[in-house]
NUNULO-148175 format. One record per residue (C-alpha): residue in three letters; x, y negated, z. Coordinates in pm, 1 decimal, always signed. Each point is the difference from the previous one (the first is absolute). Layout:
N
Ala  X  Y  Z
...
//
This chain:
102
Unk  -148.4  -458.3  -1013.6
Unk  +182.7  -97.4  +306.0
Unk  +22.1  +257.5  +286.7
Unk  +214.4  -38.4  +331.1
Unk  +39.7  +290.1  +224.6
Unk  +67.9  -115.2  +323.7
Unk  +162.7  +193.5  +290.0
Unk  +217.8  -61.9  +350.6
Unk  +264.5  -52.4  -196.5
Unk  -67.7  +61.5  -374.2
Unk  +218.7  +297.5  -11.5
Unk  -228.6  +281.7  +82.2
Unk  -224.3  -94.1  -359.8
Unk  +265.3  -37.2  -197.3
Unk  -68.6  +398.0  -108.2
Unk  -336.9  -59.3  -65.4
Unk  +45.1  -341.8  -203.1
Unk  +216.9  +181.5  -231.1
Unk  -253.8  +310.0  -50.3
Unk  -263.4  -285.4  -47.9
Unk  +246.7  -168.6  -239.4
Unk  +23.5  +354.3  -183.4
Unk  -371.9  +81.4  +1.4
Unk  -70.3  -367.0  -161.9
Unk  +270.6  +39.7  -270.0
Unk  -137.8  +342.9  -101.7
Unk  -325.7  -199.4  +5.9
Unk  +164.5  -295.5  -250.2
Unk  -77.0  -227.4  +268.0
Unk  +270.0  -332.7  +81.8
Unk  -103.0  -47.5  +352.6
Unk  +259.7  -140.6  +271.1
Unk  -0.3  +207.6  +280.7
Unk  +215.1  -33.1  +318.7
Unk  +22.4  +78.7  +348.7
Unk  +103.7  -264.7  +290.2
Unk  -6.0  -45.4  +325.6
Unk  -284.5  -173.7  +191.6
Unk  +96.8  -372.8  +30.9
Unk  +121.0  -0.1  -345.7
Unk  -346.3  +152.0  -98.7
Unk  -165.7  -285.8  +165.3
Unk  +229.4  -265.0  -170.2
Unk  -105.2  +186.9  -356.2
Unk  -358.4  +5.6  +33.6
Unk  -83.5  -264.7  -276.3
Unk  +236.2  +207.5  -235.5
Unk  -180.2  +332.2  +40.9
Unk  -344.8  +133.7  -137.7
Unk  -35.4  +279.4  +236.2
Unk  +226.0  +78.4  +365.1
Unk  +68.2  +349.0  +61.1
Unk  +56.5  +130.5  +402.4
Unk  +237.2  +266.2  +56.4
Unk  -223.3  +285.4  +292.7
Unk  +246.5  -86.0  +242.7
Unk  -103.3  -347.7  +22.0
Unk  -319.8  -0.4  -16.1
Unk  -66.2  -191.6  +268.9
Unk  +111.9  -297.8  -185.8
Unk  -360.4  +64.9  -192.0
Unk  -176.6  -252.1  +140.3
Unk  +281.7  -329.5  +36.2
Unk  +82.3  +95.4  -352.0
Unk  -364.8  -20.2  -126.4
Unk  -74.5  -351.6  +231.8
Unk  +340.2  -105.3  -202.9
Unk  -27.9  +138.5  -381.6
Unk  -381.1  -176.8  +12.4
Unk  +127.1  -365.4  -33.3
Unk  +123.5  +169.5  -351.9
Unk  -316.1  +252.7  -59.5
Unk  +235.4  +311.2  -11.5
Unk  -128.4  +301.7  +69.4
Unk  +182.0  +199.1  +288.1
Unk  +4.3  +369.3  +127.4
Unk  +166.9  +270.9  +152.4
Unk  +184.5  +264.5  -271.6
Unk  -150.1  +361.6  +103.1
Unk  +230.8  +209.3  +199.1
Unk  +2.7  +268.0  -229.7
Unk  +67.8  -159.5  -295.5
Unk  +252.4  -237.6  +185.7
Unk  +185.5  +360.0  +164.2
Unk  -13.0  +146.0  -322.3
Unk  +73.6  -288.7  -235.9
Unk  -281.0  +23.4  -231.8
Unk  +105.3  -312.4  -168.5
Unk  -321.6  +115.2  -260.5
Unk  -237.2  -14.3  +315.0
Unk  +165.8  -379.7  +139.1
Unk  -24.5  -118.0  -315.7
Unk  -339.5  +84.9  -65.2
Unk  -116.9  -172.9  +335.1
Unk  +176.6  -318.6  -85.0
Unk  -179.0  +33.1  -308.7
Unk  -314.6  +28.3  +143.3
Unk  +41.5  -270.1  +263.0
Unk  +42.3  -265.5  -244.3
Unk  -284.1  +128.5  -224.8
Unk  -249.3  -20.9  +324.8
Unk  +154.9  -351.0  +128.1
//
């Protein structure tokens, strides 16, 4: 599986990607997980199975959604909690369940 986190600038994420990266190895599962800012987001859309928004953009929810359709990816906003806290465990388990319900 394919999962981009997006933020303002892909920076913020990068803490969380890793715990997701973490929480998926522990898991024995490959997936490519990164975090990017959000124009490069848009230009990886086909490339992705699921798109990720960091709390602090979250108004980005709905442009992202109008754009990740063309491609059928499923979009959200990461919890605050779990984003604050980096529970990689609890991202990756959305992701997860984004794709299964797409």
């Amino acid at each position: 599986m394919n999962i981009l986190l997006c933020c303002a600038a892909g920076m913020s994420t990068s803490m969380v990607v890793k715990k997701m990266q973490e929480a998926a190895q522990k898991q024995g599962k490959d997936y490519s997980i990164k975090a990017v800012d959000v124009e490069t987001a848009k230009n990886e859309l086909s490339n992705v199975d699921v798109l990720l928004i960091g709390p602090q953009v979250k108004y980005l929810l709905t442009p992202m959604q109008e754009a990740a359709s063309v491609h059928h990816v499923p979009v959200a906003v990461i919890n605050m909690v779990d984003y604050g806290m980096c529970n990689g465990e609890a991202v990756l388990k959305h992701a997860e369940e984004l794709c299964q319900n797409n």
